[in-house]
C-alpha positions in Angstrom: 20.6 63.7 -15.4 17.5 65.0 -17.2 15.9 62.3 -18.9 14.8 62.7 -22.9 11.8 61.5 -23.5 11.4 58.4 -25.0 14.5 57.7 -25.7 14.6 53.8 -25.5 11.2 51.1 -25.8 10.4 51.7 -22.4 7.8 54.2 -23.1 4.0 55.1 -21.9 2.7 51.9 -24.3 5.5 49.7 -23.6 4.0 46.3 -23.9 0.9 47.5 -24.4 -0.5 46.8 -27.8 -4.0 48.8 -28.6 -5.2 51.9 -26.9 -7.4 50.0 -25.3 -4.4 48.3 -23.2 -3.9 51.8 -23.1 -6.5 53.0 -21.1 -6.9 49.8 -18.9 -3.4 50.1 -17.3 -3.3 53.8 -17.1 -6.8 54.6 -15.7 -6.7 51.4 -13.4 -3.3 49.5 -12.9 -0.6 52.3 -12.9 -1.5 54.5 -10.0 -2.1 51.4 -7.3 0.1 51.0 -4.4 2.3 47.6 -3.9 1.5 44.6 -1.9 5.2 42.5 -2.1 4.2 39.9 0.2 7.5 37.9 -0.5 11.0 38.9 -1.1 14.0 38.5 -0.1 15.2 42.2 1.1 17.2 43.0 4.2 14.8 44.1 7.9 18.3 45.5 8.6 18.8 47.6 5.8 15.2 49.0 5.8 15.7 49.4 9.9 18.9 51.2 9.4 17.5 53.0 6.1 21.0 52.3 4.4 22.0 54.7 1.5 24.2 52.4 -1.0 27.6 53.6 -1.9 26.8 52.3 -5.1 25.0 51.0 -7.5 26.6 48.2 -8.3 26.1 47.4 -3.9 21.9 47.8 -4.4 21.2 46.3 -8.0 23.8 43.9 -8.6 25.4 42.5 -5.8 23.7 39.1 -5.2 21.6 39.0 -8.0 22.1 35.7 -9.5 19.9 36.4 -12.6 22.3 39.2 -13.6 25.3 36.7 -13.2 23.8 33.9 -15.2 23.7 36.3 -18.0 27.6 37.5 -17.2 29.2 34.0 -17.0 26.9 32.6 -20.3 28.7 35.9 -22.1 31.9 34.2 -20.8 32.8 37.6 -18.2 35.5 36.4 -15.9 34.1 35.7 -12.2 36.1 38.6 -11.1 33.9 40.6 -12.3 30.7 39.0 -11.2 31.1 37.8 -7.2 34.8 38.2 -7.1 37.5 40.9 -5.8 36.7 43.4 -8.4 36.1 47.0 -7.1 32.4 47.9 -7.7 33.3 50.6 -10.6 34.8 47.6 -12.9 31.9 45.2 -12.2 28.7 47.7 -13.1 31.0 48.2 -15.9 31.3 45.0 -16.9 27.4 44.3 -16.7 27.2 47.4 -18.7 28.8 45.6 -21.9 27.2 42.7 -20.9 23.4 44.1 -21.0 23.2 45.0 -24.9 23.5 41.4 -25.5 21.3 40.3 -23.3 18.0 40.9 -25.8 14.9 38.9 -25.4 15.6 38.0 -22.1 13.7 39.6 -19.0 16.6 41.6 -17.7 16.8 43.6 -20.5 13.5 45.1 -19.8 14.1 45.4 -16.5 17.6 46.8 -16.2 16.2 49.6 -18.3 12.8 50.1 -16.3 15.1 50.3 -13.3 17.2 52.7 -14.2 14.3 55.4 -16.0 12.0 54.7 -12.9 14.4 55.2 -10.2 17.0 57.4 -11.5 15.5 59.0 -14.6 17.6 57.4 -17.0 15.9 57.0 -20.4 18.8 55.5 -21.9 20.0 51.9 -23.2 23.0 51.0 -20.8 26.1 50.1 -22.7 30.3 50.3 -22.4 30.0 54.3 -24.1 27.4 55.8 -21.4 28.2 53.0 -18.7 30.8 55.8 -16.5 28.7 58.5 -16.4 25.5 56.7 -15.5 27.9 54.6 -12.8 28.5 58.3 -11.7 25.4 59.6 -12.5 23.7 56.8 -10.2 25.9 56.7 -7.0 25.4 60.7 -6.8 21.4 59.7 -6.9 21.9 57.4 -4.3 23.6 59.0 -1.4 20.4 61.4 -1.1 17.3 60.7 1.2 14.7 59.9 -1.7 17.0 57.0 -2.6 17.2 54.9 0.7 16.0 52.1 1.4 12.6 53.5 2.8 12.6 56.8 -0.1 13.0 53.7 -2.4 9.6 51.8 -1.0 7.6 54.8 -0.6 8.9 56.4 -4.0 7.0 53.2 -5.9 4.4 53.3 -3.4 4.8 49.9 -1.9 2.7 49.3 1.4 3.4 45.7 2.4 7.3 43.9 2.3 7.2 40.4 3.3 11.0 39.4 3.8 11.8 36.1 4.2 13.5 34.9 7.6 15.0 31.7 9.6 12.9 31.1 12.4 15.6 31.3 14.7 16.2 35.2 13.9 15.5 37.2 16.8 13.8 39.9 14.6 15.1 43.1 16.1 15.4 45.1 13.1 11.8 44.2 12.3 10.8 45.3 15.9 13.2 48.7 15.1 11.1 49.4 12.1 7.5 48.7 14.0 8.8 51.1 16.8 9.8 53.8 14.1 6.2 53.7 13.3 7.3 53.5 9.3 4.1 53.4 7.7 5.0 50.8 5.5 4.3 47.4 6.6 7.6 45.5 7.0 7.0 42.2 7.8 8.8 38.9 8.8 7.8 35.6 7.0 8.8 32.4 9.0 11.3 30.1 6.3 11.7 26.8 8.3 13.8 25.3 5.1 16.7 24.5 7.5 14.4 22.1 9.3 14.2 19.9 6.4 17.6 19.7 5.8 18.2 16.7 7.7 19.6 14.5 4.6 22.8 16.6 5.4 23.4 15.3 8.6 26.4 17.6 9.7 24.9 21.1 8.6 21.1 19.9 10.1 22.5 18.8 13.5 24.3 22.7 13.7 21.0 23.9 13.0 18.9 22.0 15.5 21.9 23.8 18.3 21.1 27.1 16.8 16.9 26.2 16.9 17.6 24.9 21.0 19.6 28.7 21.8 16.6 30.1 20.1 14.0 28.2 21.7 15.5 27.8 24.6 14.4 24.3 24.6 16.2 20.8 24.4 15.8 19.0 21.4 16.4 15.2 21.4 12.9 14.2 20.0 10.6 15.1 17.7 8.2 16.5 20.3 11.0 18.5 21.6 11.7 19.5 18.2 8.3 20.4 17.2 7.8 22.1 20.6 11.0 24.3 19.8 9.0 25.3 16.3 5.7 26.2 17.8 7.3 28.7 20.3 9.3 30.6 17.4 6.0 30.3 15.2 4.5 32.5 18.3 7.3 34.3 18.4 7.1 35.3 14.8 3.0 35.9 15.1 3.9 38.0 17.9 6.3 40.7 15.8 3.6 41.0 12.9 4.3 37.8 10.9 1.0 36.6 8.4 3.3 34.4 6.4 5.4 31.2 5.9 7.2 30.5 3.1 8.9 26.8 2.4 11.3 26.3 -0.7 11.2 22.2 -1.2 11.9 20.0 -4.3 8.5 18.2 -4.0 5.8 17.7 -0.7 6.6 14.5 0.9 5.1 11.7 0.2 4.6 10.1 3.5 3.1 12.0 6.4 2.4 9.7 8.7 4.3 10.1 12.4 4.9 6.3 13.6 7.0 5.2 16.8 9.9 3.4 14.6 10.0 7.2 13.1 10.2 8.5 16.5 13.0 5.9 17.4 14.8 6.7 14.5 15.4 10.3 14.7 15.9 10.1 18.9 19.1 8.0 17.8 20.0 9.7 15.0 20.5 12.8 17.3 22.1 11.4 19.7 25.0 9.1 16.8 27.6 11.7 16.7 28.9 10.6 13.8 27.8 12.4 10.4 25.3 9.1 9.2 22.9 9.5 7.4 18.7 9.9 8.4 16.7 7.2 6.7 13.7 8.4 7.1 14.3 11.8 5.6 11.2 11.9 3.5 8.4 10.9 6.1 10.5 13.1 9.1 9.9 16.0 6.4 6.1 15.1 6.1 5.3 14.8 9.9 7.2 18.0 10.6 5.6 20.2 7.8 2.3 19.0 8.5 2.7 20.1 12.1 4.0 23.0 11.0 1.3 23.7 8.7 -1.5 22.6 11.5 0.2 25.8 13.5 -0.1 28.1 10.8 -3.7 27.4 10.4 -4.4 28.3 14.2 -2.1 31.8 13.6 -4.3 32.7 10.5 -1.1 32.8 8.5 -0.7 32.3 4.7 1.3 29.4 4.0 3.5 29.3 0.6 5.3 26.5 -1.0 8.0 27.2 -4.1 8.2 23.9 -5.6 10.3 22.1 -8.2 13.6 23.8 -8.7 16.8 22.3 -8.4 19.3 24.1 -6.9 22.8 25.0 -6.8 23.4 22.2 -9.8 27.5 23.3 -10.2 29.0 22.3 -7.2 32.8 24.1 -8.0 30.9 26.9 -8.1 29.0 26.4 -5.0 32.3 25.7 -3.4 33.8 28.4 -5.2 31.2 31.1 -4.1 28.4 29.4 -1.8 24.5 28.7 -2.3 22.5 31.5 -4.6 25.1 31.5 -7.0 23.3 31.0 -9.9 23.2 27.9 -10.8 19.8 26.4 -10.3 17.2 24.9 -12.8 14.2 23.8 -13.7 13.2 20.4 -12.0 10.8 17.8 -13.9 9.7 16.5 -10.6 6.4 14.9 -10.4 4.4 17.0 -8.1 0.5 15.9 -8.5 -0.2 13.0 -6.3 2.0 14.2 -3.4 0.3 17.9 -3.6 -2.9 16.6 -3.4 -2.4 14.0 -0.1 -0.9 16.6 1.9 -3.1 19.7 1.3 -6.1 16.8 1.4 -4.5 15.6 5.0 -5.0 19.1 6.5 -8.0 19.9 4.5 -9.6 16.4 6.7 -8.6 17.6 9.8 -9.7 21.6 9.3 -6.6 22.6 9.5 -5.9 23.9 5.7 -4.3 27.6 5.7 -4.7 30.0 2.8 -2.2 28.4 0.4 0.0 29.7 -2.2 1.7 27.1 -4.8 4.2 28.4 -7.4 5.6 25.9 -9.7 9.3 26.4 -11.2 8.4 24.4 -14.4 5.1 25.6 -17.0 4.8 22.0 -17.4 3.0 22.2 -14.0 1.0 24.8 -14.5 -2.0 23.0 -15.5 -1.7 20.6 -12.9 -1.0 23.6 -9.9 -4.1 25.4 -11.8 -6.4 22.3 -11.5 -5.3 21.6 -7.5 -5.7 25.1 -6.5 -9.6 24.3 -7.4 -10.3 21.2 -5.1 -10.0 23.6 -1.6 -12.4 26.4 -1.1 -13.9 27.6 1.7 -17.1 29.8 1.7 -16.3 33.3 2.9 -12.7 33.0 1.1 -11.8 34.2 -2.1 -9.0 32.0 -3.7 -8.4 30.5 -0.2 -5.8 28.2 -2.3 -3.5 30.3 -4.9 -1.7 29.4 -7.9 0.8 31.9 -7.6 2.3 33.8 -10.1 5.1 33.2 -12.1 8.0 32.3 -10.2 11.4 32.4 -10.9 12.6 31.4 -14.4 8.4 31.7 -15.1 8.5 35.4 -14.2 8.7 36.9 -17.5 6.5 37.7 -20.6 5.9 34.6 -21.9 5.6 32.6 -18.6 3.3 35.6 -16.7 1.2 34.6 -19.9 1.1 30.9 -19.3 0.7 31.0 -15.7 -2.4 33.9 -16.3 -3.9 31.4 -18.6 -3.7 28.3 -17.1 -5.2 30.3 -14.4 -8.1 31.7 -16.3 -9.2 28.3 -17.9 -8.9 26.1 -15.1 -9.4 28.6 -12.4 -10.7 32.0 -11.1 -8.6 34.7 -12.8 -10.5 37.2 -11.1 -9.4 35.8 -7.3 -5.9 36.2 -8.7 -3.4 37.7 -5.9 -1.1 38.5 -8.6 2.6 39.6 -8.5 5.3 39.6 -6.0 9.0 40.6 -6.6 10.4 37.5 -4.9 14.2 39.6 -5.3 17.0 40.4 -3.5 17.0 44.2 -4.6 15.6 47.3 -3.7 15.1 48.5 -7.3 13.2 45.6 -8.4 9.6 46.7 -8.0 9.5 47.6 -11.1 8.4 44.0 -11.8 5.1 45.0 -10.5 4.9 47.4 -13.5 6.1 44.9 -15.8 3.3 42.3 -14.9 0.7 44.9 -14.6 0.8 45.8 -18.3 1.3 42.2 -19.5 -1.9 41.8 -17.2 -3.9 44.8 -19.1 -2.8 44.0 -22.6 -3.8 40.5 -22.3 -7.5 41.7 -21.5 -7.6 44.2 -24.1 -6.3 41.7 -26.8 -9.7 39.7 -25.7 -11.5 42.9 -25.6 -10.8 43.5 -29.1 -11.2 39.9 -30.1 -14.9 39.5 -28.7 -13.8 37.4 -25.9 -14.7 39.2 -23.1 -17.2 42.5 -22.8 -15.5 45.9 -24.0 -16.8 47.2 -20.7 -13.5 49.3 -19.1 -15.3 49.8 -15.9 -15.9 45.9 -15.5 -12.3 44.7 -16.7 -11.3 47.5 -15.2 -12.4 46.7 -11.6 -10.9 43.1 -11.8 -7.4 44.4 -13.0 -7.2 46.5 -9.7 -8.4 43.4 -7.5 -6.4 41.5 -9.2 -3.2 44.2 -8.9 -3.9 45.2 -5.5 -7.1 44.7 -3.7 -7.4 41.0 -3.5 -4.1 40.5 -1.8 -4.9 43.3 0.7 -7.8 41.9 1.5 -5.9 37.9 2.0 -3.4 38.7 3.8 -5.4 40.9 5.8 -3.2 44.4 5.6 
């Protein structure tokens, strides 16, 4: 389909509100390549460089932001995550998207589609066939794979995210097809913490032994079991852990009745529950974290949201359905004991923080300043907007809470954190929010209407600062 030219908002200026916005994110944040150290994409369809059948199969299966959206506009699940045939649900989202103004996927649905495919067009019900048509045709040819996909937006780095008990081999199939973009494993151990479901984490401690090949009826067993996957991981190129958790724990501290406590707990056969769930969590993650630290890795910690809050759904469907909030969990005193605990001992890894709620911001800002290290830009990261946070007004927030409290310039700055293929667009997104925010200052007085000097920190703060920490 040959593209008109400016036929919808998303045009050359889109969000970018002065020619000098202009000229800061075309001459220094358009043309850089992507570092997407976390995401959720699949090793196995990069390995396998998979061609979706559709597009419904790449851009809107699993994506739980699109279904929110579908099921607040009252579509019938069928159409969401249910039996209907791909055709009927991309149309379906079709005469969902028009009314979906104001929020973030209205942007990005149509950035996706003019950036991949060519489509300068607002989707709706009347055009919704032949782009469904227009789109699957795209999709079957080698540009559009998997890998055409990452090396058409110029992406260099994808950190997935991955149990530790995976085995990795389509990670080690990509490394030994010498694709030149980095794919690379990030070690999840959410499972781990688990253990106030007493059924599901007991499975998962059979699946860690089979992995480790290791016994586990202790925590030194256990944490021995962890350390030998953590080398595992470091051995097949892995710079990153990534933990989702509600809050850090609040009590770190290993004691013998704690070490009592979970032998028997292993050993009752019965489904009761772990007391101690909260300082089992601490002693494990600090270990955990003290490994990471001798690896060189990057450790991240999502905090806040609370998840999979409509349990007929959940039974209905499964976790990720979408169906998750915002948490007002305090977060301050525990954050600062445990990176403190590992800063004490030397054992503090580059640390990432990403906050669900913009309440927090301030407070993740502030923390992110208490642990430096000389020789280490940013060594402690208040990541970028996450989640509900990763749109216009919260990529604003998050930017300024950063630049009054913090170090804008040490700024790693966006990741896609998504489940699809077509989603790097984001980058683009963030980069002009980035640009215009600048200029507005520029124009204002604020800061120096020097385009070489902004100009510079935009691309460290769009690319060359995250090469540089993780080290790729």
């Amino acid at each position: 389909m040959a593209a008109a030219k400016n036929n919808t908002i998303i045009n050359d200026s889109f969000l970018l509100e002065s020619q000098l916005a202009n000229q800061l994110y075309h001459q220094y944040a358009a043309g850089l390549p992507i570092i997407d150290y976390h995401n959720h994409l699949s090793a196995k369809d990069i390995a396998q460089n998979r061609n979706f059948k559709t597009i419904t199969a790449i851009w809107l299966k699993g994506d739980h932001y699109k279904w929110r959206a579908m099921r607040a506009l009252g579509v019938s699940e069928k159409f969401i995550s249910g039996k209907a045939n791909d055709e009927q649900k991309f149309l379906a989202w079709a005469s969902a998207l028009p009314h979906t103004l104001r929020n973030p996927l209205f942007h990005w649905s149509i950035m996706e589609l003019k950036n991949t495919f060519g489509i300068d067009a607002y989707l709706n019900e009347q055009n919704a066939l032949s782009i469904y048509k227009n789109t699957t045709k795209q999709l079957q040819k080698k540009s559009l794979s998997t890998r055409g996909i990452l090396t058409k937006y110029k992406v260099e780095l994808v950190g997935t995210t991955d149990d530790p008990c995976d085995d990795l081999k389509y990670h080690q199939q990509i490394a030994k097809d010498k694709f030149p973009i980095k794919v690379l494993p990030t070690f999840r151990p959410d499972k781990i913490f688990n253990i106030r479901d007493p059924f599901t984490f007991k499975n998962y401690i059979k699946q860690l032994e089979q992995a480790s090949q290791l016994q586990i009826n202790s925590i030194d067993t256990l944490l021995a079991a962890l350390k030998k996957r953590v080398d595992y991981f470091h051995e097949h190129g892995c710079k990153i852990a990534d933990h989702g958790l509600i809050y850090l724990p609040t009590n770190l501290n290993r004691t013998k009745d704690l070490d009592a406590a979970f032998v028997a707990f292993l050993q009752n056969k019965k489904a009761s529950n772990f007391e101690q769930a909260d300082q089992f969590i601490g002693v494990v993650l600090v270990a955990l974290s003290k490994m990471y630290s001798k690896q060189g890795w990057v450790q991240q910690f999502h905090l806040g949201a609370i998840r999979n809050n409509n349990e007929s759904l959940q039974e209905q469907i499964g976790i990720d359905a979408g169906a998750d909030s915002m948490g007002d969990y305090p977060q301050s005193v525990n954050l600062s004991n445990f990176l403190n605990t590992l800063e004490k001992s030397g054992q503090l890894a580059k640390t990432i923080l990403y906050n669900s709620n913009s309440a927090d911001n301030e407070v993740f800002a502030t923390m992110c300043g208490n642990f430096n290290e000389a020789g280490v830009k940013g060594k402690v990261q208040f990541g970028s907007g996450w989640w509900f946070l990763d749109q216009k007004d919260g990529i604003e927030k998050q930017l300024n809470a950063l630049s009054t409290m913090g170090v804008l310039s040490t700024f790693i700055g966006m990741t896609t954190d998504s489940r699809s293929f077509l989603s790097y667009s984001r980058h683009e997104y963030f980069r002009r929010i980035l640009c215009n925010l600048l200029a507005k200052e520029m124009e204002a007085g604020l800061l120096p209407k020097d385009l070489a000097w902004i100009g510079k920190i935009i691309q460290d703060i769009c690319y060359y600062n995250a090469k540089k920490y993780f080290n790729v």
